[in-house]
Jmol script that loads the backbone (N, CA, C; Angstrom):
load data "model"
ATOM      1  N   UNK A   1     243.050 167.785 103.470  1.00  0.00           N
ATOM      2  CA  UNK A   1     241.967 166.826 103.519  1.00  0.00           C
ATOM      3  C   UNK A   1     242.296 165.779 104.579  1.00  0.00           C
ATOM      4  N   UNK A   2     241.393 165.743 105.563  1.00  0.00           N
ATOM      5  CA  UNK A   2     241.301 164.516 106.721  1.00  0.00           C
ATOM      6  C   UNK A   2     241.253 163.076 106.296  1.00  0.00           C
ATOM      7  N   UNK A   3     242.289 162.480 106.714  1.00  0.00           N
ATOM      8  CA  UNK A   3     242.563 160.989 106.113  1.00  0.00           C
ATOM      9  C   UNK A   3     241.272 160.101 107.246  1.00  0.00           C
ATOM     10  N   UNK A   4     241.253 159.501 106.786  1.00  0.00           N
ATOM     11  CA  UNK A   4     240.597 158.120 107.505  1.00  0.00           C
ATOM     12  C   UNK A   4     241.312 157.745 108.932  1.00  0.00           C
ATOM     13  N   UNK A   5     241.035 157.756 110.065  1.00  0.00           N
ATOM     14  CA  UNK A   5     241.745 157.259 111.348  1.00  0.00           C
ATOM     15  C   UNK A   5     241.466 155.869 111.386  1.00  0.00           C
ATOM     16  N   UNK A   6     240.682 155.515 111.061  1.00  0.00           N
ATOM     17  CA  UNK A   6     239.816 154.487 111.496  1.00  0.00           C
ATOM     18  C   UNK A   6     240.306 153.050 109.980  1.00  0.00           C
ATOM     19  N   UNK A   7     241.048 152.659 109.465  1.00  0.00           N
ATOM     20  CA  UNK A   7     240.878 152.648 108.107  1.00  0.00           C
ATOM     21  C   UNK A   7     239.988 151.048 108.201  1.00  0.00           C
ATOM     22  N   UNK A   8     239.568 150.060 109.252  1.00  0.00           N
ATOM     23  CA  UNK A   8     238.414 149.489 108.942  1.00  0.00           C
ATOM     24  C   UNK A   8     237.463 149.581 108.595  1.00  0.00           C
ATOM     25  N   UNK A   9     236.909 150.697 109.462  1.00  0.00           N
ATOM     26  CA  UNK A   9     235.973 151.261 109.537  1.00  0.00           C
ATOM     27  C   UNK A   9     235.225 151.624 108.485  1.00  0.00           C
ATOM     28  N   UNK A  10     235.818 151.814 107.479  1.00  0.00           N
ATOM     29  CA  UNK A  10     235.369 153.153 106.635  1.00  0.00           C
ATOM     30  C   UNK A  10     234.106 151.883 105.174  1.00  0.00           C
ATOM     31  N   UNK A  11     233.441 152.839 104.444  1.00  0.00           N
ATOM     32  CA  UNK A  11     232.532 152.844 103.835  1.00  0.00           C
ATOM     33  C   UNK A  11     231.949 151.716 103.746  1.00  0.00           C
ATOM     34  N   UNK A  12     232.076 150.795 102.604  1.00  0.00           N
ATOM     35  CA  UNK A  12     232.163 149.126 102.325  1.00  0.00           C
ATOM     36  C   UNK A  12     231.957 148.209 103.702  1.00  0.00           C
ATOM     37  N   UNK A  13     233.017 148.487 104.153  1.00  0.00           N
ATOM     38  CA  UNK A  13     233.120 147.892 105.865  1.00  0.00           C
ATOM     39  C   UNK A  13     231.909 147.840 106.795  1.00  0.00           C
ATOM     40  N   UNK A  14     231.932 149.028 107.218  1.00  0.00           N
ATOM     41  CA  UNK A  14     230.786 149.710 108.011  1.00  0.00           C
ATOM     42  C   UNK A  14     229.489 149.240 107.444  1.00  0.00           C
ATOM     43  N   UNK A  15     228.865 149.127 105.964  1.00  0.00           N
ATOM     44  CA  UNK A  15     228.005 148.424 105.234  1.00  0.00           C
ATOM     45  C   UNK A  15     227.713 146.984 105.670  1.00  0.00           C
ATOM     46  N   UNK A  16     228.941 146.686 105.542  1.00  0.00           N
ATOM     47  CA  UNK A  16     229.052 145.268 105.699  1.00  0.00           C
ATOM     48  C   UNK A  16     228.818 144.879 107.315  1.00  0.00           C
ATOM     49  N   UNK A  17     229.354 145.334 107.694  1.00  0.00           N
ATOM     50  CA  UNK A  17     229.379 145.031 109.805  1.00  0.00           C
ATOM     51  C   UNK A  17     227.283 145.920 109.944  1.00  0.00           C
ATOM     52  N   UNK A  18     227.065 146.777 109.493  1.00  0.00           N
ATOM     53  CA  UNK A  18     225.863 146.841 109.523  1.00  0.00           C
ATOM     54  C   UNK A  18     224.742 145.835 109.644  1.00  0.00           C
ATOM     55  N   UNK A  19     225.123 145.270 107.821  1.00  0.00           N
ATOM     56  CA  UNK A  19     224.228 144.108 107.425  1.00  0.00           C
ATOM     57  C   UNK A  19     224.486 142.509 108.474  1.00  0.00           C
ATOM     58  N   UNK A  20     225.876 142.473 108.714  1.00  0.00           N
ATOM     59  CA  UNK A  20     225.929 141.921 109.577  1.00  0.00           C
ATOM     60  C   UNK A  20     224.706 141.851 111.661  1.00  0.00           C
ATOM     61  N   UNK A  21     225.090 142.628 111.358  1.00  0.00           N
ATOM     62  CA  UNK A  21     224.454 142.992 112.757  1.00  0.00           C
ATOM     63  C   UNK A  21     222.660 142.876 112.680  1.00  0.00           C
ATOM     64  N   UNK A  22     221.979 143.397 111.703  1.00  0.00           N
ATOM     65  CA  UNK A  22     220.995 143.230 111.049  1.00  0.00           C
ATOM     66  C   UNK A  22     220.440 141.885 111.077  1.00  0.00           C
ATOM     67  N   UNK A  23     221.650 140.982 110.172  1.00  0.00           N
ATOM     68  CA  UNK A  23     221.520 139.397 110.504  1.00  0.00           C
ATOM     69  C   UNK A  23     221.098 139.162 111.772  1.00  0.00           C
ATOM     70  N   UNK A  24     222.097 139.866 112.509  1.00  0.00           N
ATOM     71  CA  UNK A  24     222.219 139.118 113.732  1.00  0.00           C
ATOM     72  C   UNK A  24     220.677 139.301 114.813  1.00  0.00           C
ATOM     73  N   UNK A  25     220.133 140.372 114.703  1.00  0.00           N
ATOM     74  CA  UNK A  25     219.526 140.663 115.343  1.00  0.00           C
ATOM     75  C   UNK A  25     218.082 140.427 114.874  1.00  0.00           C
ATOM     76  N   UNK A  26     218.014 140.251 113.392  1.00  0.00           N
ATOM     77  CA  UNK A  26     216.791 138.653 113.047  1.00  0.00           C
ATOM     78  C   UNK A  26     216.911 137.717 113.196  1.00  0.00           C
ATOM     79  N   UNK A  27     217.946 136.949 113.449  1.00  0.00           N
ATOM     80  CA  UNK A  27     218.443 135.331 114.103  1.00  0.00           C
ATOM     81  C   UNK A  27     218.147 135.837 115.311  1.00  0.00           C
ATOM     82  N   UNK A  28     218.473 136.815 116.567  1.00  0.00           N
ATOM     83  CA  UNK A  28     217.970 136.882 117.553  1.00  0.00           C
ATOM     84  C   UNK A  28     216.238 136.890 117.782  1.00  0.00           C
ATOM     85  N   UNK A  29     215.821 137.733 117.211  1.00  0.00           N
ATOM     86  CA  UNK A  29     214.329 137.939 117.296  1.00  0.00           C
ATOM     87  C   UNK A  29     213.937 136.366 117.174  1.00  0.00           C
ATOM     88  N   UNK A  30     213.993 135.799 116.051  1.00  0.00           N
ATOM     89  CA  UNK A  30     213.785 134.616 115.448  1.00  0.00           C
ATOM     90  C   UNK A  30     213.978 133.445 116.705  1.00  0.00           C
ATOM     91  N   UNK A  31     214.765 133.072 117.063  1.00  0.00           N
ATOM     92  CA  UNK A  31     215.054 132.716 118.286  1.00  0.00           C
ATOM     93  C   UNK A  31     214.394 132.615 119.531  1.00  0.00           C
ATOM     94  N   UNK A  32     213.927 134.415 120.004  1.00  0.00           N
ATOM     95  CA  UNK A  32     213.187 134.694 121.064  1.00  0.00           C
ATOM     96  C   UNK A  32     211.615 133.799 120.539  1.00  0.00           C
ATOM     97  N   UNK A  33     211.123 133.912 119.505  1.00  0.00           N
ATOM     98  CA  UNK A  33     210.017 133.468 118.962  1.00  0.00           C
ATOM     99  C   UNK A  33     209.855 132.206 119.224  1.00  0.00           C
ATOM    100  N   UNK A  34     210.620 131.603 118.819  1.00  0.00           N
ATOM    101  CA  UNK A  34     210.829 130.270 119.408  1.00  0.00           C
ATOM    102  C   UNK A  34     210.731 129.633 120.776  1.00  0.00           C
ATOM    103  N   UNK A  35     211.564 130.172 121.107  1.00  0.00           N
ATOM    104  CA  UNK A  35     211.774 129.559 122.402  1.00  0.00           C
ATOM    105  C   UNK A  35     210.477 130.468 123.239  1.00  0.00           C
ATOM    106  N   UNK A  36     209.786 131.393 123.077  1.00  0.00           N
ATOM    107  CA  UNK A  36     208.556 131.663 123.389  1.00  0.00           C
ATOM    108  C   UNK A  36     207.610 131.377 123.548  1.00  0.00           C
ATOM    109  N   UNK A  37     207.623 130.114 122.361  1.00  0.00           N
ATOM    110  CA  UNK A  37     206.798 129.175 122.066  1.00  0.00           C
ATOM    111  C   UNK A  37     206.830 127.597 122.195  1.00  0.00           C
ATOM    112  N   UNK A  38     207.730 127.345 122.837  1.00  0.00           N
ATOM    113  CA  UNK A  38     208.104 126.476 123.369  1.00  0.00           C
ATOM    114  C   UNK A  38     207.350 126.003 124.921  1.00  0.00           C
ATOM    115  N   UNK A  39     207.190 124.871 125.122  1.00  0.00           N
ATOM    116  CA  UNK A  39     206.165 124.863 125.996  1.00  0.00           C
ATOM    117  C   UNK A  39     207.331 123.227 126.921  1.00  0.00           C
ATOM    118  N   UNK A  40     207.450 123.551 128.635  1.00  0.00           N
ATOM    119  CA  UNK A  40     208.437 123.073 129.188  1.00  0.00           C
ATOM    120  C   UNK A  40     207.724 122.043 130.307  1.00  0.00           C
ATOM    121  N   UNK A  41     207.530 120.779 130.926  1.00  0.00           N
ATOM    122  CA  UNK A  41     206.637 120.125 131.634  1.00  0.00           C
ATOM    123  C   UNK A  41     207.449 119.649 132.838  1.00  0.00           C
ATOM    124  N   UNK A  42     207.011 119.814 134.180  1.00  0.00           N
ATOM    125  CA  UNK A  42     207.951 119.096 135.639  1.00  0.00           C
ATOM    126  C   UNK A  42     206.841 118.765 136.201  1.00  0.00           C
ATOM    127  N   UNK A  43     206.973 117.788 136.695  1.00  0.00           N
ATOM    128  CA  UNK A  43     206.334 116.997 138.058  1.00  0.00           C
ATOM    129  C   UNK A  43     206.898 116.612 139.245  1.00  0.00           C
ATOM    130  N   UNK A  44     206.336 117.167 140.224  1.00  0.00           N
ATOM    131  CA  UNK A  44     206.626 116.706 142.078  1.00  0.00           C
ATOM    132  C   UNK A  44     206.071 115.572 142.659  1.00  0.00           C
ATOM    133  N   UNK A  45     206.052 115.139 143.274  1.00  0.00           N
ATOM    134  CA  UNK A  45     206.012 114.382 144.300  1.00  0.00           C
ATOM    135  C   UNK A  45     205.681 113.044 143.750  1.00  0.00           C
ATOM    136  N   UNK A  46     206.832 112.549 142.563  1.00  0.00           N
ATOM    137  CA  UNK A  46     205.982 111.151 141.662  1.00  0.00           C
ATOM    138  C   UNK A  46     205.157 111.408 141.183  1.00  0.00           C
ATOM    139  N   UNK A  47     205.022 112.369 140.742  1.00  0.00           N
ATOM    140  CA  UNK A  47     203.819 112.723 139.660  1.00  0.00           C
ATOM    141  C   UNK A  47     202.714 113.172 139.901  1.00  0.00           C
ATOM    142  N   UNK A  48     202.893 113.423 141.325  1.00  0.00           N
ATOM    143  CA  UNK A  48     201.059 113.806 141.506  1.00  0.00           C
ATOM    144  C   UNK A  48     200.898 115.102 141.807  1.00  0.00           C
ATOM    145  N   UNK A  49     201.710 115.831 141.117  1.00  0.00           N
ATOM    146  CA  UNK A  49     201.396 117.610 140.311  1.00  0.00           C
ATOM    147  C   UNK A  49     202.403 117.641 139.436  1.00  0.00           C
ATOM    148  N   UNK A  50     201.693 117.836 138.515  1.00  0.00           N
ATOM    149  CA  UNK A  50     202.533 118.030 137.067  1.00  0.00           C
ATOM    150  C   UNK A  50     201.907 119.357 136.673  1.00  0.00           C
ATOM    151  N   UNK A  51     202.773 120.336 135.861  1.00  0.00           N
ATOM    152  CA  UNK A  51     202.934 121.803 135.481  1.00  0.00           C
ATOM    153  C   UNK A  51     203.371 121.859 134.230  1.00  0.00           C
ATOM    154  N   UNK A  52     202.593 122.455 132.901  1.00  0.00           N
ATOM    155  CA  UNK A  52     203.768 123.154 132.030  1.00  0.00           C
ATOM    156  C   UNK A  52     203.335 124.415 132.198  1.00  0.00           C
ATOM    157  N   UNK A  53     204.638 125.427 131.648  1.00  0.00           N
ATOM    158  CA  UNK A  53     205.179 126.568 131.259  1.00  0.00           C
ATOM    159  C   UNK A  53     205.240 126.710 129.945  1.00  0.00           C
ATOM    160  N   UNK A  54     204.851 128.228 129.514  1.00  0.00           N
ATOM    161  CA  UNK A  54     205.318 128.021 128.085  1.00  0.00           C
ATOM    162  C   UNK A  54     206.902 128.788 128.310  1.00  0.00           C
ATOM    163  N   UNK A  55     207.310 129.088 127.352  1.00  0.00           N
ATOM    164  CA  UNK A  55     208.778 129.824 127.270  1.00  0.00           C
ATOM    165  C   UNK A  55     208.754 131.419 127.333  1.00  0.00           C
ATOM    166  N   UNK A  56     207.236 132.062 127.612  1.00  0.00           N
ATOM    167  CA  UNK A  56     207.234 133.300 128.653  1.00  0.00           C
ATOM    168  C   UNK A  56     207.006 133.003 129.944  1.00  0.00           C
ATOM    169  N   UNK A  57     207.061 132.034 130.183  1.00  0.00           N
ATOM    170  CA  UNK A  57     207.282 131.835 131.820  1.00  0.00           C
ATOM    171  C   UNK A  57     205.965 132.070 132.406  1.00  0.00           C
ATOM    172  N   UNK A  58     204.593 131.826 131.571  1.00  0.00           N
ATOM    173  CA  UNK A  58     203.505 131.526 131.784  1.00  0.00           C
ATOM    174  C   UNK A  58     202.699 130.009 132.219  1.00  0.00           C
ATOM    175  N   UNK A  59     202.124 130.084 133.344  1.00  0.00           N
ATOM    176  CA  UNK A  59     201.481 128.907 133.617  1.00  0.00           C
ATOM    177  C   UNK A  59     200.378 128.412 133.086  1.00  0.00           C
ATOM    178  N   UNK A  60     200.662 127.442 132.196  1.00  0.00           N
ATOM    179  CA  UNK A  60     199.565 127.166 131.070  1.00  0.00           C
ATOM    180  C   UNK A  60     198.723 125.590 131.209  1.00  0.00           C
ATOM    181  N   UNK A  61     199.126 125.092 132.337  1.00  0.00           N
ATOM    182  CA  UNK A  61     198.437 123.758 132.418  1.00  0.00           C
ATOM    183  C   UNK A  61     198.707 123.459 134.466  1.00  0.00           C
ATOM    184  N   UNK A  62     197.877 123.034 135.404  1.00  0.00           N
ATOM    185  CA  UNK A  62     198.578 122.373 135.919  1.00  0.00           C
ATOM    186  C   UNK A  62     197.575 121.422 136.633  1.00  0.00           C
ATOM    187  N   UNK A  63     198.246 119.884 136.922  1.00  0.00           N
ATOM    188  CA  UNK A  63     197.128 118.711 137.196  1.00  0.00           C
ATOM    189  C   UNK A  63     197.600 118.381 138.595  1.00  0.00           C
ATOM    190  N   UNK A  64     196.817 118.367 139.847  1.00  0.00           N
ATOM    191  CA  UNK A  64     196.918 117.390 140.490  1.00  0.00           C
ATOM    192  C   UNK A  64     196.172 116.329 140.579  1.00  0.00           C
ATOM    193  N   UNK A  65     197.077 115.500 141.228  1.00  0.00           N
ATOM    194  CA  UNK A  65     196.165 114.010 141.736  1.00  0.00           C
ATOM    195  C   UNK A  65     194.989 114.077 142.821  1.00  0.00           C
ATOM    196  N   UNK A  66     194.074 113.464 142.421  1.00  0.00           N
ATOM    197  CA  UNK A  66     193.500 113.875 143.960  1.00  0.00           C
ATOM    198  C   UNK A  66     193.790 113.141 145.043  1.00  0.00           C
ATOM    199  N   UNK A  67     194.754 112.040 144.908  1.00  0.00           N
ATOM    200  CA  UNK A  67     195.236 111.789 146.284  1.00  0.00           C
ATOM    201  C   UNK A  67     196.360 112.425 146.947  1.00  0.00           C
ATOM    202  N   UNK A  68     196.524 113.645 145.928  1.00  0.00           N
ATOM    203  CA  UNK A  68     197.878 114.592 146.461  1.00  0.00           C
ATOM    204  C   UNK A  68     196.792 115.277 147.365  1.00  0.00           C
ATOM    205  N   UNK A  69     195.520 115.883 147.749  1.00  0.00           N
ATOM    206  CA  UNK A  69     194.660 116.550 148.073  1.00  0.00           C
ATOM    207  C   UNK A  69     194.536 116.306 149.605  1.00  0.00           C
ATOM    208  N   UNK A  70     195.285 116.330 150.454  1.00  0.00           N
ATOM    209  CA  UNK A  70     194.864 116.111 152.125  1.00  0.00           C
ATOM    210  C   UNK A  70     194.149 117.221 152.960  1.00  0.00           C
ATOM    211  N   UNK A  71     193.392 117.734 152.960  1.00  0.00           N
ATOM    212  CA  UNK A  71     192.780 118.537 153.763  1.00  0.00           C
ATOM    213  C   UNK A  71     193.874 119.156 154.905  1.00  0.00           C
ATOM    214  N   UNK A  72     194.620 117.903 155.432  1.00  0.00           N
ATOM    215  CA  UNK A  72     195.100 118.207 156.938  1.00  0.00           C
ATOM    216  C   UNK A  72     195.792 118.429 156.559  1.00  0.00           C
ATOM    217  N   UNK A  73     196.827 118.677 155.164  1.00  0.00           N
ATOM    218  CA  UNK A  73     197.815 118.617 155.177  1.00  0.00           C
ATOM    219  C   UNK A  73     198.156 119.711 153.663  1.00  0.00           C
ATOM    220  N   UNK A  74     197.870 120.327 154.280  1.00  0.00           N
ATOM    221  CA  UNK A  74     197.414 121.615 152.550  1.00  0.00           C
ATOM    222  C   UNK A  74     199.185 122.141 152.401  1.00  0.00           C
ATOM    223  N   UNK A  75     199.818 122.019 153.671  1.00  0.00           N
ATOM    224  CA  UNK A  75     201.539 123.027 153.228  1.00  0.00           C
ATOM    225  C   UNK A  75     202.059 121.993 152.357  1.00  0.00           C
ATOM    226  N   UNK A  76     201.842 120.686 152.109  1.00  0.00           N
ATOM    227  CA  UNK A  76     202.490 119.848 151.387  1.00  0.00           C
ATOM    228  C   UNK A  76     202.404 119.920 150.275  1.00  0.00           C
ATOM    229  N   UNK A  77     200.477 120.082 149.900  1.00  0.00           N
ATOM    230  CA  UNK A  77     200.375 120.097 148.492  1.00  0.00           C
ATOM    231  C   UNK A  77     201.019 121.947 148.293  1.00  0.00           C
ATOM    232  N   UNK A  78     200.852 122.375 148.527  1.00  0.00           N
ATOM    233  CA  UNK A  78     201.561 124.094 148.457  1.00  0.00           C
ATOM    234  C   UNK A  78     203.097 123.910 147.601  1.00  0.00           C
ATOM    235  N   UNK A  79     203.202 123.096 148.574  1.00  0.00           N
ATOM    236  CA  UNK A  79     205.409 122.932 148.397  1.00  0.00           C
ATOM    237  C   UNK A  79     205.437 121.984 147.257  1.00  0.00           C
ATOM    238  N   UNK A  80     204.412 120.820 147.111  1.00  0.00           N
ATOM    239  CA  UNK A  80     204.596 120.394 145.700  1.00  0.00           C
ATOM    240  C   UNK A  80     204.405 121.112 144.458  1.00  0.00           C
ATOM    241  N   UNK A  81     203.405 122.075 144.475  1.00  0.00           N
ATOM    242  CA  UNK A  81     202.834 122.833 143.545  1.00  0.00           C
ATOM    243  C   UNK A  81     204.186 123.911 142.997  1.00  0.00           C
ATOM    244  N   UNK A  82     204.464 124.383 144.147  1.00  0.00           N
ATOM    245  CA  UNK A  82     206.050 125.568 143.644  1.00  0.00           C
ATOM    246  C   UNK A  82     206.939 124.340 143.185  1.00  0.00           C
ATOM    247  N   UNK A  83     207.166 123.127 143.891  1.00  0.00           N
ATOM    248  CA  UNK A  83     208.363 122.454 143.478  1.00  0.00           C
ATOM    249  C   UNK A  83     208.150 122.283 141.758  1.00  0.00           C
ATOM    250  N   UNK A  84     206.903 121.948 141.406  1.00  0.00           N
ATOM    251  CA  UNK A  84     206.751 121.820 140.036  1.00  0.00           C
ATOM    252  C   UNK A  84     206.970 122.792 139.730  1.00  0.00           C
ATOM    253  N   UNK A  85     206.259 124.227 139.572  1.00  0.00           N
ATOM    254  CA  UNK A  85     206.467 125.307 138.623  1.00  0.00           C
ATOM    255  C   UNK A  85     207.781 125.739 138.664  1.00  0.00           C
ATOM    256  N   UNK A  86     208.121 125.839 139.885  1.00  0.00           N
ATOM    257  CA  UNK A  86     209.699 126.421 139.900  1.00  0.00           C
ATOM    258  C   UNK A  86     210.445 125.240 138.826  1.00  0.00           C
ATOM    259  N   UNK A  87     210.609 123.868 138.990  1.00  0.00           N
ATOM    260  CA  UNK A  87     211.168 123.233 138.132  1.00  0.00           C
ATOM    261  C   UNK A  87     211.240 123.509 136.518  1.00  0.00           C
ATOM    262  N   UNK A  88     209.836 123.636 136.565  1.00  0.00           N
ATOM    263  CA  UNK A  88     209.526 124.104 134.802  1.00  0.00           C
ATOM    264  C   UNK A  88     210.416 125.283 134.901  1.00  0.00           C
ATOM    265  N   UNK A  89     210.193 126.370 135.693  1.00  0.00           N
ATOM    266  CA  UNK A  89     210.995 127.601 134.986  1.00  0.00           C
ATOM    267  C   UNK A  89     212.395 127.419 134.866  1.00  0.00           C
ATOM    268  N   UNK A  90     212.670 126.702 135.682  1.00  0.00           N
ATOM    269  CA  UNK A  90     214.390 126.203 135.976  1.00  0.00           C
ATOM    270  C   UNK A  90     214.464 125.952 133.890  1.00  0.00           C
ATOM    271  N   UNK A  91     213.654 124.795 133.887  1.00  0.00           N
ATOM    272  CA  UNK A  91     214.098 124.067 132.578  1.00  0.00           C
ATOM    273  C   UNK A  91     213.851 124.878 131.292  1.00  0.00           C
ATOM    274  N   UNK A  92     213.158 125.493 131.471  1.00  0.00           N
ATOM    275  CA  UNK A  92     212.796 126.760 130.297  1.00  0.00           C
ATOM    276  C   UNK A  92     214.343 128.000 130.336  1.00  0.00           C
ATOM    277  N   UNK A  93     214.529 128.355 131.448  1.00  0.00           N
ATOM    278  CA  UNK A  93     215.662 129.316 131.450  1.00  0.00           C
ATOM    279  C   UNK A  93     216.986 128.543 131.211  1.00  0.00           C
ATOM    280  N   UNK A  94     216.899 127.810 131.315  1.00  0.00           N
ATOM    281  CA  UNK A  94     218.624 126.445 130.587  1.00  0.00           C
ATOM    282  C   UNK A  94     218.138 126.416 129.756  1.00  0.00           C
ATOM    283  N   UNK A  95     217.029 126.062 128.825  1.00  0.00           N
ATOM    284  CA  UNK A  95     217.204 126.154 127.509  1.00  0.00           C
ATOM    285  C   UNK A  95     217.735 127.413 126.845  1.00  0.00           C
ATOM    286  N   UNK A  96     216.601 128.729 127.453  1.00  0.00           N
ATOM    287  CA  UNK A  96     217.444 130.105 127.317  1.00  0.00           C
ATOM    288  C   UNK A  96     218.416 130.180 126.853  1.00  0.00           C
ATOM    289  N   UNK A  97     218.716 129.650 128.048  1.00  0.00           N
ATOM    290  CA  UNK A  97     220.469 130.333 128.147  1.00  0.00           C
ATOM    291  C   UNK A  97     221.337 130.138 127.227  1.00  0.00           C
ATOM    292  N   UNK A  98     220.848 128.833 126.877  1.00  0.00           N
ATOM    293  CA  UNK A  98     221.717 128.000 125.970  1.00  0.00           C
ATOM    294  C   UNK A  98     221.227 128.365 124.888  1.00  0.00           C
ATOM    295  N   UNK A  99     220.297 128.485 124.368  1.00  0.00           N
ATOM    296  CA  UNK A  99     219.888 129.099 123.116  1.00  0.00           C
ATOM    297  C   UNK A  99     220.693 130.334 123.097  1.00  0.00           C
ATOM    298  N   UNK A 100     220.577 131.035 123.320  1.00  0.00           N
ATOM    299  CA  UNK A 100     220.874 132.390 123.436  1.00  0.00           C
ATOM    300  C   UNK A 100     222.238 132.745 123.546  1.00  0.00           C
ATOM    301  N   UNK A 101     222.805 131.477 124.039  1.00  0.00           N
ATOM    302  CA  UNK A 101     224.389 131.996 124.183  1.00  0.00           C
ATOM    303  C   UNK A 101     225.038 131.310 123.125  1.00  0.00           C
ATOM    304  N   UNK A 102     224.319 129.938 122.359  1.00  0.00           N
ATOM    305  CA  UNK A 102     225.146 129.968 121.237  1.00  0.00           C
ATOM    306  C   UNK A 102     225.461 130.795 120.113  1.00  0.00           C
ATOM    307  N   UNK A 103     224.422 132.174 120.125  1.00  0.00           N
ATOM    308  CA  UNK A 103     224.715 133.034 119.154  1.00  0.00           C
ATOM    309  C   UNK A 103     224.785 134.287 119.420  1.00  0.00           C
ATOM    310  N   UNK A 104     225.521 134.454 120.621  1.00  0.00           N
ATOM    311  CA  UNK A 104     226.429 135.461 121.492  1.00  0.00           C
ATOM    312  C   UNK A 104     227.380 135.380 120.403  1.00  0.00           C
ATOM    313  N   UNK A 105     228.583 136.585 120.270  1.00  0.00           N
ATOM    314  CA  UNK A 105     229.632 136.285 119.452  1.00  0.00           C
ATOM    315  C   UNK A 105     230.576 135.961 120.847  1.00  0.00           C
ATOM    316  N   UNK A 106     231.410 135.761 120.420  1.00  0.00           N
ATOM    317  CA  UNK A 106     232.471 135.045 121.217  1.00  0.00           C
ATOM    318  C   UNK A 106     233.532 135.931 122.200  1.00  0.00           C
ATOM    319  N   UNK A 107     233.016 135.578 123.443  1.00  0.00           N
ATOM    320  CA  UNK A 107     233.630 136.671 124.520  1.00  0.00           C
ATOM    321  C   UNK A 107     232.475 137.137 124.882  1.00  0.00           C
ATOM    322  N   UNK A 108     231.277 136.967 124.722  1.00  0.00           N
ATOM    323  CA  UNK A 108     229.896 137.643 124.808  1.00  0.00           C
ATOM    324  C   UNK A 108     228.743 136.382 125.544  1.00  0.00           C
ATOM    325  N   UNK A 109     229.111 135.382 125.547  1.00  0.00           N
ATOM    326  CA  UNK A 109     228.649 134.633 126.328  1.00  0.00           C
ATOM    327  C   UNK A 109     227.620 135.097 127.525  1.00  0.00           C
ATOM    328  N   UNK A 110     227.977 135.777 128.311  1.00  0.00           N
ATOM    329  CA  UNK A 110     226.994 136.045 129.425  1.00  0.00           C
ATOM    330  C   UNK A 110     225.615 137.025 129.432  1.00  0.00           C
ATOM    331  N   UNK A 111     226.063 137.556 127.850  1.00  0.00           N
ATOM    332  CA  UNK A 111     225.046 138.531 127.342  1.00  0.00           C
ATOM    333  C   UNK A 111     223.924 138.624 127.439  1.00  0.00           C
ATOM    334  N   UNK A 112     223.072 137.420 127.217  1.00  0.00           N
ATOM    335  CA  UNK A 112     221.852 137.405 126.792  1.00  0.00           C
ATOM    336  C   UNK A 112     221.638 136.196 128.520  1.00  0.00           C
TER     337      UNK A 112
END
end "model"
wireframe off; spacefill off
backbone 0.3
color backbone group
């Protein structure tokens, strides 16, 4: 009769590291939900384009001023407009990260 190689591993254990993992991966879901729903706000040029994001990295609001509005001068408002959204996504993906990596197990950090 074949002994056990493994002797962590075996019945009880394996149950247990299962249910574990199970946990883990409804605290993950749970998480993604969240921070999905999370909604992130940046403004350029002193304020005169403001942007939120929600936490799918959807553009869900964005205001300019109308004295940001120059006719002659449309590459400016352009470069304010990315400077905002890009900002929001910046601040949405640091939250990410950080969400996400506090419940990395340890050594696993870069995972998610």
């Amino acid at each position: 009769m074949a002994r056990n190689q493994f002797p962590n591993f075996g019945g009880g254990n394996m149950q247990q590291l299962m249910r574990q993992a199970q946990k883990m991966q409804e605290q993950l879901t749970k998480a993604q939900e969240e921070l999905d729903s999370r909604e992130y706000e940046a403004s350029s040029g002193g304020g005169m384009v403001s942007c939120r994001i929600n936490g799918k990295r959807e553009l869900i609001s964005l205001t300019i001023k109308p004295e940001a509005v120059d006719p002659d001068d449309v590459e400016m408002l352009q470069d304010l407009i990315m400077a905002a959204v890009n900002e929001a996504i910046r601040e949405g993906e640091k939250t990410r990260e950080e969400t996400m990596g506090r419940m990395a197990p340890a050594g696993m950090g870069g995972l998610f």
